[in-house]
Residue, then its C-alpha position, 0 to 999 in steps of 0.5 A: x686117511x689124513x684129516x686137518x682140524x683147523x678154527x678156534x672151536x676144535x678143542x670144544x669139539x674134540x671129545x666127540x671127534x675122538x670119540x667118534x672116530x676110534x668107538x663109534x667109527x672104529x677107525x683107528x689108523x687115521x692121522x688126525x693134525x689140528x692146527x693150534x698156536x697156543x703151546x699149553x693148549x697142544x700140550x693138554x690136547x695131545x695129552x688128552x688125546x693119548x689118553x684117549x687113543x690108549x682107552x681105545x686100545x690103539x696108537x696115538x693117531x693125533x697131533x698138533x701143529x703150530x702152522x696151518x700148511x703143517x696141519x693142512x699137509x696131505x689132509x684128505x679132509x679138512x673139518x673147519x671150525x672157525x667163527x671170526x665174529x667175536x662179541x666186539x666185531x658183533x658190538x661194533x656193527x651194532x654201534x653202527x646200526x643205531x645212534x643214542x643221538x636221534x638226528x644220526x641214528x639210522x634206525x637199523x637196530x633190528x639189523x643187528x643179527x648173526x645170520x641175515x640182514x646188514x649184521x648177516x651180511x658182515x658176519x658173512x663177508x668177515x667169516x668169507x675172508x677167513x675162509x678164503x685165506x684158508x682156501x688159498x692156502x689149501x690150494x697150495x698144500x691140499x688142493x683136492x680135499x674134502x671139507x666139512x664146515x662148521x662154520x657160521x653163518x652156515x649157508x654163506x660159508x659153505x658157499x664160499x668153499x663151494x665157489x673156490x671149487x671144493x667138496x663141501x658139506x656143512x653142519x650147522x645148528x642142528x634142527x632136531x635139538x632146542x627150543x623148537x628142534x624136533x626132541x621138543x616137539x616130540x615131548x610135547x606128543x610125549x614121544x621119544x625122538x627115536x619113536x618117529x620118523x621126520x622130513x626136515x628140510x629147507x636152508x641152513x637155520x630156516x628149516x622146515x617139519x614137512x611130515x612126521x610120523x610114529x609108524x604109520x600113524x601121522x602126527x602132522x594133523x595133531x602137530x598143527x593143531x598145537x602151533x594154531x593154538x599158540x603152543x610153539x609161540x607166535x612166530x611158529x603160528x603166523x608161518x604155519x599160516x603164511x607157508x603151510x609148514x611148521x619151522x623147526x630149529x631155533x625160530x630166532x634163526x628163521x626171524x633173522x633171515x626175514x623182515x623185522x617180525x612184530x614180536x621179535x626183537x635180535x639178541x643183543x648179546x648173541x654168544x659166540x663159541x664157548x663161553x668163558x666158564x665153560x671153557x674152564x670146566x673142559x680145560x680142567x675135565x680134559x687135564x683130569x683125562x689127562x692126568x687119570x687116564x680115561x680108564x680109571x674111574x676119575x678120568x671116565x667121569x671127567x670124559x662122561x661130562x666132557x661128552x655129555x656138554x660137547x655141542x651136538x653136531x658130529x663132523x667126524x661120522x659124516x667125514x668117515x661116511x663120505x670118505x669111506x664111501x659108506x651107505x648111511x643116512x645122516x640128518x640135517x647136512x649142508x650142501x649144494x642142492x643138485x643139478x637138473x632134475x637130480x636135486x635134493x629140494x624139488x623147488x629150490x634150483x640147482x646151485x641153492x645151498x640147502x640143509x636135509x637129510x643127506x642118504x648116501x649109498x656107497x658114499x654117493x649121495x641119494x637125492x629125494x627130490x623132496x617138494x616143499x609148499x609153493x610159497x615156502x619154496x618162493x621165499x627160501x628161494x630168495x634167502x638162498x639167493x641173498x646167501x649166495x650174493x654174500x657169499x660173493x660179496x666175501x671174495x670182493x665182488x661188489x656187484x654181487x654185494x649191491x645186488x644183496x642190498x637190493x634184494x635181501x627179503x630182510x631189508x624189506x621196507x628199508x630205503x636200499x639206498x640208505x641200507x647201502x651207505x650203512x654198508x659202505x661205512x661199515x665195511x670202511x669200519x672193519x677195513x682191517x680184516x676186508x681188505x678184498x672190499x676195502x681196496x683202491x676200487x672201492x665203491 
């Protein structure tokens, strides 16, 4: 088994990968390559790494490579955890989105977002170009592997990979941890995550709690009473109303799919990856691992706070569960929704980019045709729609980019006209990284 880490966010993630696949996956003859330029930092990750493999009682399996086809060669897997949208990209679409000077200000501030709308729309087609260098040049050194995305934004990154033809699931910001993922709501009831039973389901940061329950008792009556009364906040209050659902996750992440929401206001200094004090603790709690070993009492505290900072997600047990061809449930899992009456959301079609809980039986995927309520399922429909539009845009169609402009739900009430005039000049202003729309047939 040969699995490729690529993207500027393994390192972050690293401590669980090991962890995951040599304690809780027992799998301890994988070859692990990740790509990485930066000479000190494949010194200290592999040095980390051996440490790590010699606490698990096995053969260092890891390595770096300073090439993307090195790592890439013979992968069965590729993990992709890249996310070209640093602060100054982000700065500079919002620059372009409103004005000090009121005669040249587009009034488009509140479309300075990460995942919908016109900043949506260019983290996309800039996150989109990177990943389809990446598949060009899996084409040519791994053309059959699996890939688990991590990239942002979820949806229309997935999408990317899934119209180039490959195997792909996503795991983004998980929906169980946060301001209102699913630990909270249970603290709220004074339960234990553990103690219950819950259907998440919907899109990659537009998830919704459809059932909840402590054994046979069900906790949904009680729950939304609490969001009627204003406990989660306005915006979980007014969509339990509009769609008969409770929004579960991050609620900014749902706002930003949809029109400008009255007491919502973007983040104006989103983060992007680890920040830059957090980056120097893991460098210096992966030299102690190092240095110590993960044996000595040193060493184990350093890997113990490693892992208890590592971001939640785990690529490493869905990775092992589909290419071990395990049974195994696995939550809040990004993919393709199904084709005819075999899908995995009942009212979202076939080709929609969904996030639920993914049941595999003998690694082949358990669809559970879940309903969502007729009017959340509309809406999710044309934000799957505008996903997978951007998605298109990213690999240089430009009908498909037209096409999102005129049909986002969050330019609604915008002059599309307008919209896309902003659009054009904004991709004219990041040309050096689109050169797929900034050719010589460019509208």
């Amino acid at each position: 088994m040969n699995i490729a880490l690529i993207g500027q966010d393994v390192p972050a993630l690293l401590p669980t990968l090991l962890t995951d696949l040599l304690f809780a996956g027992g799998e301890k003859n994988a070859r692990i390559t990740a790509q990485e330029s930066n000479p000190a930092m494949r010194e200290l990750l592999e040095g980390y790494s051996r440490a790590v493999y010699r606490r698990a009682g096995a053969e260092c399996g890891f390595r770096t490579a300073e090439s993307r086809a090195e790592a890439l060669e013979q992968a069965d897997c590729v993990i992709y955890a890249g996310d070209c949208q640093p602060s100054s990209r982000f700065d500079m679409d919002r620059s372009a989105l409103m004005s000090e000077n009121e005669e040249e200000d587009p009034g488009l501030s509140d479309q300075a977002r990460v995942n919908g709308g016109l900043g949506g729309l260019m983290h996309a087609l800039r996150a989109g170009e990177a990943v389809l260098e990446l598949c060009d040049e899996m084409d040519r050194v791994c053309p059959g592997a699996l890939v688990i995305n991590l990239g942002q934004p979820m949806a229309r990154t997935t999408a990317v990979f899934l119209n180039r033809g490959y195997r792909c699931y996503g795991l983004g910001r998980t929906p169980l941890k946060g301001s209102n993922g699913l630990d909270t709501l249970c603290r709220r009831m004074k339960l234990e995550p553990e103690q219950v039973t819950a259907v998440i389901a919907g899109l990659p940061g537009f998830a919704f709690l459809l059932d909840m329950k402590d054994g046979p008792k069900d906790l949904m009556p009680r729950l939304r009473k609490a969001v009627k009364g204003g406990e989660t906040g306005s915006l979980a209050k007014r969509w339990l109303g509009w769609w008969d659902a409770i929004p579960v996750g991050d609620v900014t992440d749902h706002a930003e799919f949809l029109p400008a929401q009255p007491d919502f206001i973007p983040e104006e200094r989103p983060s992007f990856g680890e920040s830059v004090e957090r980056r120097q603790e893991r460098i210096l709690w992966m030299n102690t691992v190092r240095d110590k070993g993960a044996e000595e009492r040193e060493g184990a505290m350093a890997q113990l706070l490693l892992l208890s900072k590592a971001p939640p997600i785990r690529p490493i047990r869905l990775a092992l569960a589909l290419l071990r061809k395990e049974t195994a449930v696995l939550p809040a899992v990004t993919r393709r929704n199904g084709t005819g009456n075999d899908r995995a959301l009942a009212g979202l079609p076939p080709e929609a980019v969904i996030e639920a809980e993914l049941r595999l039986k003998d690694g082949t995927e358990q669809r559970a045709n879940l309903r969502l309520p007729e009017a959340l399922a509309e809406m999710m429909a044309q934000i799957d729609e505008a996903n997978r539009l951007a998605a298109e845009a990213a690999a240089g169609d430009r009908t498909a980019l037209r096409r999102y402009v005129e049909e986002d739900p969050a330019l609604d009430g915008r002059d599309r006209l307008d919209c896309m005039d902003v659009v054009r000049a904004m991709i004219a202003m990041h040309r050096d990284v689109l050169p797929r729309l900034n050719g010589e047939n460019q509208d």
